[in-house]
Structures are given as C-alpha cells and as structure tokens.
C-alpha positions in Angstrom: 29.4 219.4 123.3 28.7 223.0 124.5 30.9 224.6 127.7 29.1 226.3 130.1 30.6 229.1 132.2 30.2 226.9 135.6 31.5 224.0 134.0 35.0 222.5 134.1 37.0 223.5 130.5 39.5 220.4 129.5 42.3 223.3 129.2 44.3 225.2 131.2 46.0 228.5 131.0 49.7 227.9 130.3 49.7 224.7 129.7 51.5 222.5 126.8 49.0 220.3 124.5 49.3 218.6 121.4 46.6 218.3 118.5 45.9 218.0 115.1 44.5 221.1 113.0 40.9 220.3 112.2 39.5 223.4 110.5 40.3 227.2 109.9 38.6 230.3 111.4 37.5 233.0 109.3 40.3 235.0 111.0 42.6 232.3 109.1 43.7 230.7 112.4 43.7 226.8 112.7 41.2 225.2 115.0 42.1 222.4 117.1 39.2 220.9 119.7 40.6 218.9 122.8 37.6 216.9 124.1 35.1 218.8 122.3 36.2 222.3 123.3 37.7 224.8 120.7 41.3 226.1 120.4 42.0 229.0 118.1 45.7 228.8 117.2 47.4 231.3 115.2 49.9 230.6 112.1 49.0 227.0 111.3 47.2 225.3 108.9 44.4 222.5 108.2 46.2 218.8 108.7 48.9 220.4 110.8 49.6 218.1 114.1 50.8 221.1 116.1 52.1 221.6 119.8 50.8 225.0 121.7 50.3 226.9 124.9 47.4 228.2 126.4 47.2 231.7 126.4 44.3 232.4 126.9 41.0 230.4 128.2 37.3 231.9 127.9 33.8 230.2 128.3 33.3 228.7 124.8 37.0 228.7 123.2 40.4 229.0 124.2 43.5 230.6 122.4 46.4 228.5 121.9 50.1 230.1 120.9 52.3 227.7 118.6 55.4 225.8 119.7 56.2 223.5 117.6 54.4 222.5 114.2 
C-alpha cells in the first residue's frame, strides 16, 4: 500500500508503538511497517519485537527512536 501526501498516515508524531523488525535499510536501521507504512528505527535488528517513538513522520516513511527492545 503506497501513502499519499493527502492521505491519513497510521502514525503519529510522538507516539509509543510496538512492532516486530521486519527487514534492514541500507543505512543498517531496522524496518518495521504498521499497516503497511514504513518505520525506520535506528539500533535494532531483523526479528527484534521492539517498542519506539515517533520522531519524526514524512509522506512515505516515518522515523521511529527505540525504547525498549
């Protein structure tokens, strides 16, 4: 599923959410996807089910800051 600028993202800036580490960036950050839309999160790894904070939400991805791994 593709976010659009207009359309609603599933995140929100400092906000707490949970997920599992689905894949790694190039950038060596883990990737985590809530409904569909991408979270880059910094200093975690693939298999990881990790708790973050928004810190940051643009048009296609957000960054996520971890709290608890």
């Amino acid at each position: 599923m593709s976010y659009r600028f207009n359309m609603k993202k599933p995140v929100e800036l400092d906000k707490e959410y949970e997920a599992e580490i689905q894949d790694m960036s190039r950038r060596g950050d883990g990737i985590a996807k809530i409904e569909g839309f991408i979270i880059f999160v910094p200093n975690t790894k693939q298999g990881e089910h990790v708790k973050f904070k928004i810190t940051r939400v643009g048009n296609r991805f957000a960054i996520g800051e971890l709290l608890q791994a």
